[in-house]
MIKENU-218892 format. One line per 4 residues: their letters; for each residue z, y, x of N, C-alpha, C. Coordinates in steps of 0.001 Angstrom, whole numbers. Each point is the difference from the previous one (the first is absolute). Example, Ala and Ser with C-alpha at 12.3 -4.5 7.8 and 13.67 -1.06 7.14 Angstrom:
BEGIN
AS) 7800:-5690:13190:0:1190:-890:0:1200:900 | -720:1050:-350:60:1190:820:730:1090:-770
//
This chain:
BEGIN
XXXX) 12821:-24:12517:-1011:-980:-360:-1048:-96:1107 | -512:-1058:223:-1273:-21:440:-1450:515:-232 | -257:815:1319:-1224:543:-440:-1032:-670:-545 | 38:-1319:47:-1473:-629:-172:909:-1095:-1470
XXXX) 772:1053:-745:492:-605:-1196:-868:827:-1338 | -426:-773:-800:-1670:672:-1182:979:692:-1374 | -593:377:-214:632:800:-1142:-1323:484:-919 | 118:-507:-1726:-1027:765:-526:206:1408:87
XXXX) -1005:394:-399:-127:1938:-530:-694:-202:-1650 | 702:506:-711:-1166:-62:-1256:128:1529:-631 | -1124:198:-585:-389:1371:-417:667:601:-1127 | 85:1024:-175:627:303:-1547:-1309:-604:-831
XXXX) -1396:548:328:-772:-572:-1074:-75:-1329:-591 | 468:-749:1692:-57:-1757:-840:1157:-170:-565 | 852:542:25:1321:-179:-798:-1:269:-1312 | -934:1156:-542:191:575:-949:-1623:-1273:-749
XXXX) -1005:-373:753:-852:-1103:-564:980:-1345:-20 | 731:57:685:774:-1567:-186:1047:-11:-1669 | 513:1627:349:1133:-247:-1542:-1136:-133:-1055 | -1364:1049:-304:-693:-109:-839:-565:-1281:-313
XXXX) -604:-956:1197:324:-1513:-562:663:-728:-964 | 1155:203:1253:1150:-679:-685:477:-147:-1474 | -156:1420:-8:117:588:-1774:-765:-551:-735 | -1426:37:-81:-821:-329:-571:-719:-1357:36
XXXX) 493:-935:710:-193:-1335:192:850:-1085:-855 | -353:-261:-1181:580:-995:-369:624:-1212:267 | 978:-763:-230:588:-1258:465:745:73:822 | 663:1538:1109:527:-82:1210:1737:-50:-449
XXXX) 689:259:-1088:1086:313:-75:1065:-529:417 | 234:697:1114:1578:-1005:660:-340:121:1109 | -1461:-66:728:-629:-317:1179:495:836:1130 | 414:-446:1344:-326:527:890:-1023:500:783
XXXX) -599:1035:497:-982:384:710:103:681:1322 | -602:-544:1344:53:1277:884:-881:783:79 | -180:1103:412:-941:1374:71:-71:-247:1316 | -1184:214:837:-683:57:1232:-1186:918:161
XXXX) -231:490:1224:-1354:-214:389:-749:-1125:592 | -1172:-2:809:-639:-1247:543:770:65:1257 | 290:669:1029:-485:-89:1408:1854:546:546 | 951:-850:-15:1099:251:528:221:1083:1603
XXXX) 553:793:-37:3:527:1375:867:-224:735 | -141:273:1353:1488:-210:844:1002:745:-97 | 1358:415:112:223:744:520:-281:1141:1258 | -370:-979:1416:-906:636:436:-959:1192:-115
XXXX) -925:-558:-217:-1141:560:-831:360:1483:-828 | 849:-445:-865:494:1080:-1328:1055:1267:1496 | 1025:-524:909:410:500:726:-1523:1103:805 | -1162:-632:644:-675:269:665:-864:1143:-870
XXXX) -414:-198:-1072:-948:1425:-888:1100:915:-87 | 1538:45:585:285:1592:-524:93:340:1478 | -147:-476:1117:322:-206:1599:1461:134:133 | 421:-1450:-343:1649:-58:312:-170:-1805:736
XXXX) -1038:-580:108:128:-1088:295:585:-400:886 | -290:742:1633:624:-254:933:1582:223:355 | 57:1176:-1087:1370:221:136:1188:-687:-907 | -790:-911:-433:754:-799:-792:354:-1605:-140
XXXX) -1136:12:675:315:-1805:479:104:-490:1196 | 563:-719:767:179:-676:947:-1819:-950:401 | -598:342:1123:-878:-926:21:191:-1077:360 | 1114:-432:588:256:-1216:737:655:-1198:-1278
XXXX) -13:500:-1159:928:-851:-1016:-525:-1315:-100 | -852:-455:426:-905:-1462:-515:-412:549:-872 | -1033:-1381:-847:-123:-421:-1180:1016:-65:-1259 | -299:428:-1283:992:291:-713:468:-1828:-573
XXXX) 1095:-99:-546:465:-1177:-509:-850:-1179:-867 | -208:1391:-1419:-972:-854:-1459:-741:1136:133 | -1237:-158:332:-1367:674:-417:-382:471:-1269 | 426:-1008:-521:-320:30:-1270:1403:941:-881
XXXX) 873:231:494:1142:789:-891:-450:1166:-571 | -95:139:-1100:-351:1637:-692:-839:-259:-557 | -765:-1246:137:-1958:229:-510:438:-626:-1915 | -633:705:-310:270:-331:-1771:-1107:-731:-559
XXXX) 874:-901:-1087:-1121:-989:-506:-635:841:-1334 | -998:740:88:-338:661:-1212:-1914:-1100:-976 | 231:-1054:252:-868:-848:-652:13:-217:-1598 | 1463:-18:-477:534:-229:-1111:-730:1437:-767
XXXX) 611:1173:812:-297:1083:-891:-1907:162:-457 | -967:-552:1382:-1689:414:-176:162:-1064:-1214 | 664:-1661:-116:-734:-910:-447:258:359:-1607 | 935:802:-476:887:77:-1158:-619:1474:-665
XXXX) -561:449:893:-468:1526:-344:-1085:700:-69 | -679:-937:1569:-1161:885:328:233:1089:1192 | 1464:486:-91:145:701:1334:-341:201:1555 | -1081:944:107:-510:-69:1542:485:1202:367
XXXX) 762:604:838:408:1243:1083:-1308:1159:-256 | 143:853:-487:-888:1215:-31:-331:763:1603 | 1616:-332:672:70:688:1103:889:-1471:476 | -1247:-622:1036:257:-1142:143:1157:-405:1888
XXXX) -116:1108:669:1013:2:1099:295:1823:545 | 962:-230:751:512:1389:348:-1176:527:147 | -754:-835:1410:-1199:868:160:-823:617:-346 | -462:-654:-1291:-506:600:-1345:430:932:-269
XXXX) 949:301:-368:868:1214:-376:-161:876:1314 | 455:-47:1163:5:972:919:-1949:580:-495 | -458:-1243:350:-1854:966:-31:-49:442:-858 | 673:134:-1228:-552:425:-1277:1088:1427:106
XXX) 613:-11:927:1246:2005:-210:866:-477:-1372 | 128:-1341:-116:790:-121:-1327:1038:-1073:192 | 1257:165:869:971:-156:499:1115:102:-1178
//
C-alpha cells in the first residue's frame, strides 16, 4: 500500500461508547453504522511512531492514487446518536499512554 494511504484507528473505549449507543438508541433497527475516530492517519505516520517508516516505504512512490481511500463516513452515527470519539485520534491516544 501506499504510505500516504489513511486508515482510521478507533479506541476500544469509543467502540464500547458506540455499541452502548447503539443499544440504547431507539429507532436504529436494521441500521448500518461505521465506528471511527476524528483524525484518519497515514500509514506513514502510524509506520513512523514505531520507527519503521523509512524502512518501509519507498520515498520516491509519488502521490498516492484516492486520498481519500480509507477515510470513513461516520456522520450518520454523531447525527443518530450523539456520538463524539472520547479518544478522538491516534495521537490522542499515544499522549494519553493509552494505546
Amino acid at each position: 500500500m501506499h504510505s500516504g494511504s489513511r486508515m482510521h484507528m478507533v479506541h476500544h473505549l469509543d467502540v464500547a461508547q458506540a455499541l452502548i449507543l447503539l443499544l440504547t438508541t431507539e429507532g436504529l433497527g436494521g441500521e448500518i453504522f461505521n465506528v471511527a475516530d476524528d483524525s484518519p492517519i497515514t500509514l506513514y505516520e502510524l509506520a513512523n511512531s514505531v520507527g519503521k517508516a523509512a524502512e518501509t516505504f519507498d520515498e520516491t512512490e509519488g502521490p498516492p492514487n484516492d486520498p481519500f481511500k480509507g477515510v470513513q463516513y461516520i456522520s450518520k452515527l454523531r447525527s443518530k446518536t450523539g456520538f463524539r470519539p472520547l479518544v478522538p485520534s491516534y495521537y490522542v491516544a499515544s499522549d494519553l499512554d493509552n494505546l
